[in-house]
Each structure stands twice: as structure tokens, then as C-alpha cells.
N, C-alpha and C positions, 0 to 999 in steps of 0.2 A: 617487785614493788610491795611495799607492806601493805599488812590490811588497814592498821592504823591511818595510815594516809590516806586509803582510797573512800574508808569510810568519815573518815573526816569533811575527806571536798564534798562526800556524797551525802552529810547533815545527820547522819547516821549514828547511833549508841552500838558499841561494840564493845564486849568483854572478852579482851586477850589482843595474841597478836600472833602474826605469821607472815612468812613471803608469800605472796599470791604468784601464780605462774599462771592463771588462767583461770576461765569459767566456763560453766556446763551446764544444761538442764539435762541432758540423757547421760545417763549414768555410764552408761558403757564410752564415752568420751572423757569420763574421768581420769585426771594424769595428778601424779604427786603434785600437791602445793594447786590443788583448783580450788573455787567458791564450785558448790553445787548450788543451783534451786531446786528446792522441792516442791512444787505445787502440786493443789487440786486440782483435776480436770474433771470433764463428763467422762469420759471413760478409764481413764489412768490414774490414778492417787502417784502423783512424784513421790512422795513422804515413804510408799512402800521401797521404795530403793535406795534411802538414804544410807543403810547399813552397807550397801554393796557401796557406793559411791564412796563413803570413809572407806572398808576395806583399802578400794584403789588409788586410795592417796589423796580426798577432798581434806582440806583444813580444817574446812567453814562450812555451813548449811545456813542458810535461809529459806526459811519455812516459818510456818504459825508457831506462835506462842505454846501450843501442846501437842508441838510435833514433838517426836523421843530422837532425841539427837544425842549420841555416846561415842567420844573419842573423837572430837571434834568442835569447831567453836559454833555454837547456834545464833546465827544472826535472825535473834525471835522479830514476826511482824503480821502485823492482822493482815496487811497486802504483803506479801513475801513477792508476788511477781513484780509490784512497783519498786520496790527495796533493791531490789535483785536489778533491775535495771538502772534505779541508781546508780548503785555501786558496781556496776557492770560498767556502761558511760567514764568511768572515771579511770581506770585502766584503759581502754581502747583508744588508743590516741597514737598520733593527729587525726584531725577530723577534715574532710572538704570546706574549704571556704565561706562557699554560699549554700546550704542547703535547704529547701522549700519544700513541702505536701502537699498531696492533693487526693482530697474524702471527696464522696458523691456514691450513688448507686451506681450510676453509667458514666462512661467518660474520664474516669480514673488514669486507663493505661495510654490511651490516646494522649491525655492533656502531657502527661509527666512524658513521655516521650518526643512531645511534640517542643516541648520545655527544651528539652534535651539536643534537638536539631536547632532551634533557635538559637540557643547558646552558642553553639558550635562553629553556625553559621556566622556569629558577631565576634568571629576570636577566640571562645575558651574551650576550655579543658574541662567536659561533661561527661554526665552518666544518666543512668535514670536505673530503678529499681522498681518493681512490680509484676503483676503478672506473667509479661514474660521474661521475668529474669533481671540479669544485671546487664544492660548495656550500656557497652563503654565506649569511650570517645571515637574509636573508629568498628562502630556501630558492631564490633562481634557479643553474643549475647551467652550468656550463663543461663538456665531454665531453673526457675526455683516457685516458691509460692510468691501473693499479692504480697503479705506482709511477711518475711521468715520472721523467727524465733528471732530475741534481741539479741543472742550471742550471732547467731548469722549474720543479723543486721549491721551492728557496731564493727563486728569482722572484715566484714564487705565496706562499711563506710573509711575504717581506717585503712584495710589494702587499697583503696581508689587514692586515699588520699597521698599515700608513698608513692604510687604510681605517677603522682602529678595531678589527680584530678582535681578542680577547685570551684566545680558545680555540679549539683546532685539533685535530684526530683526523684520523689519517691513516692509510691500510694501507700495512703493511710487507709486501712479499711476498717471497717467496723468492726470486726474481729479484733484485728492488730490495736484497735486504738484502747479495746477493753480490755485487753491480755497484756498489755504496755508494753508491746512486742517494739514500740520506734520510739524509745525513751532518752532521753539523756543529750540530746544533741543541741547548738542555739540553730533553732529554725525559723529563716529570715522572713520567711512567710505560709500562709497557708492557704489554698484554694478550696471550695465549695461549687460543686458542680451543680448537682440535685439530689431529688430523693426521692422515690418510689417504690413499691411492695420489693422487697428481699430480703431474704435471710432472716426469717418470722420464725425457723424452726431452731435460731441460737438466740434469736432477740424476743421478749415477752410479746414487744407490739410496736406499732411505728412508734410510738412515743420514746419509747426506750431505743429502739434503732436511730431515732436523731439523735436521743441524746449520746450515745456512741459514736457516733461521726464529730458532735459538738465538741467533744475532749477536745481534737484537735487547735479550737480558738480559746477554750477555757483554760487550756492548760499547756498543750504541745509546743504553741506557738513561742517563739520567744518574747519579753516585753518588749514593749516600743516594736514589734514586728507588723507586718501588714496582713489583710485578711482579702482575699481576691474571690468576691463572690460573682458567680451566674445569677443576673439580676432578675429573669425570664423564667423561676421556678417559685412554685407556690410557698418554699420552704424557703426562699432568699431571704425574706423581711426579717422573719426568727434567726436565722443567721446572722445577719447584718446586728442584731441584737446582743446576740452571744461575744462576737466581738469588738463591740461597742463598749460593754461592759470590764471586757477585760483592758481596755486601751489601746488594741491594736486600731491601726490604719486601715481606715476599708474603702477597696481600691472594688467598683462597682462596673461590670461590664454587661453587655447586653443591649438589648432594646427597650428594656426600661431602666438602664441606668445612667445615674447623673454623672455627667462625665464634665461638669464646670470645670473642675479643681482639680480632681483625679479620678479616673475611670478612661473605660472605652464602651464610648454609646457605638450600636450598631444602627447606622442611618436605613441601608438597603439592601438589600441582600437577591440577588438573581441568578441562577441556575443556568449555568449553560453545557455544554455537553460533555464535558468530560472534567466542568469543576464546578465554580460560581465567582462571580464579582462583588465583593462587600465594600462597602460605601461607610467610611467608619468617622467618628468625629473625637478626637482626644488633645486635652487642651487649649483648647477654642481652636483648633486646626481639624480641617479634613482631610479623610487619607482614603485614596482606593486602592484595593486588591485585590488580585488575580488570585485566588483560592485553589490550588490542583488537584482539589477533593470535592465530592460529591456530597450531598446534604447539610442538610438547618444544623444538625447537632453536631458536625464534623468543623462549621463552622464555631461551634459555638465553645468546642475546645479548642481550636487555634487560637481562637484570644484570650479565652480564658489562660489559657499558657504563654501568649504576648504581656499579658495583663500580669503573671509571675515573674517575668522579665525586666518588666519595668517597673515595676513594685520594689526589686530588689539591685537594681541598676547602681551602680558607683557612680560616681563625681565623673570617675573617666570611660564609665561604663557602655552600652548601647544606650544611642537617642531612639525617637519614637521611627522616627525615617527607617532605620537601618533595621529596626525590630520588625514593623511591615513591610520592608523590602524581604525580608525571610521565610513572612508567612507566604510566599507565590513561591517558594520554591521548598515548599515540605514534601517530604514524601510521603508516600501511603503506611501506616501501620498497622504490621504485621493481625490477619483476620479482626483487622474494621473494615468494612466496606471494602473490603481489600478484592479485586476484581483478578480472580483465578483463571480463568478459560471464557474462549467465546466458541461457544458450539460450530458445526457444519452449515447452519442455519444464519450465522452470524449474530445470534442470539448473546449477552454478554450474561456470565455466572458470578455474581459476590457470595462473599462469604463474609460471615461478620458474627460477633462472639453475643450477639443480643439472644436472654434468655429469660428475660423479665416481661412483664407485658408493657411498660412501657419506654425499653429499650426496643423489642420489636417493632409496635408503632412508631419510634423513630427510623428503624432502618426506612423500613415498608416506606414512609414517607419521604424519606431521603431519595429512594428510587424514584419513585412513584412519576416525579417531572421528568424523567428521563424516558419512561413507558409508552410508547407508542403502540403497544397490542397488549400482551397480558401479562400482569407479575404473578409471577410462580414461584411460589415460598415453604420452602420444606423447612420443618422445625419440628421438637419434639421438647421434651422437658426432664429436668434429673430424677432420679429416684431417693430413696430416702433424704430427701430436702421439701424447705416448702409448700406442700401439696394445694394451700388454698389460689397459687399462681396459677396454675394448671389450665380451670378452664377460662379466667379471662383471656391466658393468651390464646387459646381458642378460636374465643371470640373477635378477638380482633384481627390477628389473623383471616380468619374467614370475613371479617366484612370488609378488608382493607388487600387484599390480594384477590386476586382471578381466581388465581387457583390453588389453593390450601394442600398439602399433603405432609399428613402429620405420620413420623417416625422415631426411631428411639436415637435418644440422647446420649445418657451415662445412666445405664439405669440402676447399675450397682444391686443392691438384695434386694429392690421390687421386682414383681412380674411388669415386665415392660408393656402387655397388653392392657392391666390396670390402668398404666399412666397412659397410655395412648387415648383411652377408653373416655378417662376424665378429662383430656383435652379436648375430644372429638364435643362430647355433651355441652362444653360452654358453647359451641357454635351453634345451637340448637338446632333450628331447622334449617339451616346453611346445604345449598344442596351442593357449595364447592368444595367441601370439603373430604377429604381419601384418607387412609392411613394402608399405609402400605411400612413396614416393620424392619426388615432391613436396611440398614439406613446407605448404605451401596444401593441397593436394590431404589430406592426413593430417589437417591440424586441421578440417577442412572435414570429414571421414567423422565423425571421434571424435566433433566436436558435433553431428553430423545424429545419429549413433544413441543422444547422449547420453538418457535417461529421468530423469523423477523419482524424487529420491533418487541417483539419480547423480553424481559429480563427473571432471571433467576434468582432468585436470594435461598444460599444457605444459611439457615439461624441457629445458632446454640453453641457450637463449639468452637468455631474461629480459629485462633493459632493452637489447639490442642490436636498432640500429637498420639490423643490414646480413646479408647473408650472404656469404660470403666464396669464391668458386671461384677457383679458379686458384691459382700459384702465380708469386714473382719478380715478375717484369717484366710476366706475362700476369695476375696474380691481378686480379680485379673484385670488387667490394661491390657488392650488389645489394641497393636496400635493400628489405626486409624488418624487421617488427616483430610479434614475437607477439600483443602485446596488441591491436593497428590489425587482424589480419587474424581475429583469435579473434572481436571485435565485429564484423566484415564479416561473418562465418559464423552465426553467433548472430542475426543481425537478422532 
């Protein structure tokens, strides 16, 4: 394809012209006839590589205005990474069908998967992209990051789509939404989960971490597209704003959302033992269902991703009937509350990927109805990230669990006793609280002293298959898997 064309769809000024065969940000993926991008990063300057990526046969470079580009066509721009995914979008084609997002601090990989079984279950041809990976319509999974790189991204969106795929849900993270890592696609809609302390050590402050999630209705969403908010979060109303302004449709769910016209009010919600029953009203009609998940917040993405379904629905598409006919038969995803092993004791062990403090007081709560003796909750916190989460989750932890036992996470280049150190201190005088350091060693105690009526909660790393020490050049994944070492314990 030429570059004149691609930059043409893409709105783009380009001097010169060339066959494009492909595009690249890592240089050593460079093949005759690619766009390179050159960005700025915190650690990497792309732009030191543009010389080797021409060597290897780039055409084109997109970089800043006073990057040195020689032997090659410089697509100059103050944002080279939004330019670059322009003109990325516009080569990668066909694209799926129907494709939706979904930002939030919690509840990201649950909603867009849970997206993903709905769909599936009404007839179509799904996927879902995020945290864990690419999963494809008969649920085998690809392991990648929350948001890949745009060329992964676009890659992955057009091989689904030769595949047959013709519905996609994907997480938008706050990362990916500032790096314009999910660019160029028309995305039929967009969901907003919530927002709480994370990732303070890439974002200045919450304010600027909304506005990073907010791209997604400011900009990402396509026009005339809908916006699917969690009505039950202090940062819904601001949202609800965001795409107000832009002219999307906002499709309002929750317990405090107006469900007159469009939305899904949740009327009631009750716990029962191995799910809960939700009492929902959409439409002026009532619906109840059989929920086969456990907690407030597990509920609270099943509709949230009913609510992306129906937002986005065809003429011939799923009714509301068949959409909550689906949510009683989701399955569990992989490290949410995902229930690994039930001890000797008959004690049941979760595991769950909550690493925030107010992800953990969701798990802890979500158990909590279930507890008829004591919750035992082992968690720990990453290293070089975040450090001011540290002791609230602490804190909460120790006043919201029996029994608190703090161990290491991913500690990567810190001393893992530091980070242990500043968790144990937000509990203050908590006398339930242990650290015990090996985190084998930690889930290994919790389940030995787990009793009947008790339950366990693993917190922090969920479907991850490694642990992380070191940092740079010296960092090692050691792998590690809570759910594999919870049943090694339990047996």
C-alpha cells in the first residue's frame, strides 16, 4: 500500500512517497518497506534507533519535528505516537465488526471478558483483549499486556477479524489511553467502571489519572457511539459529563442509575452461596438473575458488560431477555475471585488479582457474606510502583479480615522487607496482623490454619504466572502461580 494513501485516510501531511509493507516501534522488527515510530519514553528514547531501523529497510520515521531522520521520509509531529497510530489504523484492515472498551481502575479484565461470553453466548463470533491476553471465541488465550503496543493491537484486531471474529472488547488502560497504544478503530462504545488510587508513579495525580481514562469518551469513542457508565462510583457524575459533551449516548447502570429510557437500575441484590440473585429493572421491565459469582463488584461488572451489549445491539441483534438469560451462566474469570482449592478442613481458598486498596476491600467484601469463622487474607504489594498504596492497603486489610498476613508480591529492585515493612505500619496497632515473606511459605500457613467456615483470600497476583525480582537488566520472573501452589497446599 502506498504511503500516500495511508496518509491521506489518516489526515496526515507527508513529503514523498513509498510502498509501506509494515510497521514497527522496535527496531529490530524492522523489514524493508516499514513506517518506524520513534518515540520518547521514561527509559528509552526510540529516536536513538532510527539510524539502525533505516539501515534495516524503514521508508518512513515518525518522530518529533527535531528528531534527525537521514535516508528516509520523516513524518515530522509534536505527538509522533498519535500520528503513528493514525497512520498505523489505516493499513491494518479489516477490523471486527462491533468493537467496545472498557477503562476503570478495577474490573477492566472481568467486564471485557465477561462481554466476551455474553456475546458468544447470543450467537456471535467474540474475543476480548486485555490482561490476560487474546481470548478467542472458543476461549483459548494468547498472554500479552492490559494494553499491547498499537502495532500488536491493530495486528491482533485484524488477524480476529480474517479469522471470522465480528465482536471484540478490549481494556483501555490508562497507560494505553496516553501512549494511544488502542488508536484508529470506530469503537461502538465505551464503558467506565471506576476510579481509585493507582498508578500515581506514571500519573502526576488522580486528576490527571482521570483524565487519562477520560480519552477513552473524549476522543476514543466513535461519534454517535454510547458510553456505559457504573453509576455507584464517585467519579460516574464527571464521566457521565465527559460524554455528554462529546455527544455519546450514556447508557447508565447501577443502583443509582436512571434506567427510564436507557440504562440497567440494579433493584436488589442477595448473596447466596455460591453466587447472588439480582433484581434488575431495564425498560420499564423487570428481570431477575441467577448471578454464578460471588460479590457486589462481580455483580457490578456482569452488567456493566450486559449494559456494552445492549448499547451496541443490532436491529437483529440480542434482546434484553436473552442478554440476562447469559448473565446466569458466566463463568468464573481466570484469578477474580476465582476459587482454587478447599483445604482438608473444607475451608474454600480465592484468589483474585486485587492490588489497590480499594480493589481489596472489594474482594474482602465480596467474601465477607460468605464467612462463617474467619477471613484469612494474604496479600503484599509491588515494588518499584506506587509506594503511597502500600499502607492503606494495610489498613484495610487488618480491620476488614481476621487474619491479615502480609508477604511479597513482585518486588522487582526493592528489598521486599521495606515493602512489607510499610504495609504492616498502616495497620497501626492491629494486633491481626503477621508477615511472614515467602509468599509459598504465607499461603502454605493461611491454609494450614484455615478451619471450617473459614475462607482464604489470595490478593495481588491472580492469573499471573511469574514473580518478578530484580530490576533492568538483573530483573527474573520466577514462575509462580497462586492458584497451582494454593492446591499444592490444600492437598
Amino acid at each position: 500500500m502506498k504511503l500516500s494513501t495511508l496518509s491521506q485516510r489518516a489526515g496526515l501531511t507527508v513529503s514523498g512517497d513509498a510502498d509501506v509493507t509494515g510497521f514497527a516501534i522496535d527496531n529490530r522488527k524492522v523489514a524493508p518497506g516499514t513506517v518506524f515510530g520513534a518515540f520518547q519514553g521514561s527509559t528509552v528514547n526510540g529516536e536513538d534507533f532510527i539510524p539502525a531501523a533505516i539501515k534495516d529497510g524503514a521508508i518512513a520515521v515518525v518522530a518529533r519535528p527535531a528528531a534527525k531522520v537521514e535516508g528516509a521520509i520523516h513524518i515530522a509531529d509534536a505527538d509522533p505516537r498519535r500520528a503513528f497510530a493514525k497512520l498505523a489504523a489505516q493499513f491494518f484492515t479489516p477490523t471486527p465488526r462491533t468493537v467496545v472498551a472498557v477503562t476503570g481502575t478495577n474490573g477492566k479484565t472481568s467486564t471485557v471478558e465477561m462481554t466476551r461470553q455474553i456475546w458468544r453466548m447470543c450467537g456471535n463470533s467474540a474475543a476480548s483483549i486485555g490482561t490476560l491476553g487474546v481470548t478467542t471465541p472458543d476461549a483459548s488465550v494468547s498472554t500479552g499486556l492490559t494494553t499491547p503496543d498499537i502495532v500488536t493491537f491493530l495486528s491482533n484486531m485484524t488477524g480476529l477479524a480474517r479469522e471470522g471474529v465480528t465482536h471484540v472488547a478490549y481494556e483501555a488502560s490508562s497507560h494505553g489511553l496516553s501512549q494511544y497504544r488502542n488508536e484508529g478503530l470506530q469503537v461502538a462504545a465505551g464503558a467506565f467502571t471506576n476510579l481509585s488510587r493507582d498508578h500515581l508513579d506514571y500519573h502526576a495525580d488522580m486528576e490527571a489519572y482521570f483524565a487519562a481514562k477520560m480519552r477513552l469518551f473524549d476522543e476514543v469513542v466513535s461519534d454517535g457511539g454510547s458510553a456505559v457508565i457504573w453509576m455507584d462510583d464517585p467519579r460516574s457524575g464527571a464521566a457521565c459529563e465527559h460524554a455528554k459533551r462529546r455527544g455519546l449516548r450514556v447508557f447508565e447502570v447501577g443502583e443509582q442509575a436512571d434506567a427510564a429510557d436507557y440504562g440497567i437500575r440494579l433493584l436488589e441484590r442477595t448473596p447466596t452461596e455460591l453466587g447472588q440473585v439480582l433484581k434488575l429493572s431495564f425498560m420499564g421491565e423487570q428481570y431477575k438473575v441467577s448471578l454464578p459469582l460471588i460479590g457486589a463488584y462481580q455483580a457490578a461488572n456482569a452488567l456493566v458488560a450486559a449494559g456494552l451489549v445492549l448499547a451496541t445491539a443490532e436491529e437483529a441483534g440480542p434482546g434484553a431477555k436473552e442478554v440476562f438469560d447469559a448473565l446466569s451462566r458466566l463463568q468464573p474469570v481466570r484469578g477474580r475471585l476465582e476459587r482454587a482449592a478447599i483445604n482438608r478442613a473444607g475451608a474454600p481458598v480465592y484468589v483474585d488479582y486485587a492490588h489497590t486498596p480499594d480493589a481489596l476491600e472489594a474482594a474482602i467484601f465480596a467474601l465477607r457474606p460468605h464467612v462463617k469463622g474467619r477471613l484469612i487474607t494474604v496479600f503484599g504489594a509491588g515494588g518499584d510502583r506506587d509506594t503511597g498504596k502500600r499502607a492503606p492497603m494495610g489498613e484495610i486489610v487488618s480491620a476488614h479480615s481476621d487474619v491479615a498476613i502480609v508477604t511479597d508480591d513482585n518486588p522487582r529492585g526493592e528489598d521486599p522487607a521495606d515493602i512489607r515493612a510499610a504495609i504492616v505500619a498502616g495497620a497501626g496497632d492491629a494486633d491481626n496482623i503477621t508477615e511472614i515473606a515467602g509468599r509459598r511459605d504465607a499461603i502454605a500457613a493461611a491454609i494450614k490454619q484455615a478451619g471450617r467456615g473459614d475462607i482464604v483470600l489470595l490478593a495481588g497476583k491472580g492469573h499471573e504466572q511469574g514473580q518478578i525480582i530484580g530490576r533492568g537488566e538483573n530483573a527474573r520472573v520466577h514462575p509462580f502461580d497462586d492458584v497451582t501452589v494454593a492446591r499444592e497446599c490444600a492437598a
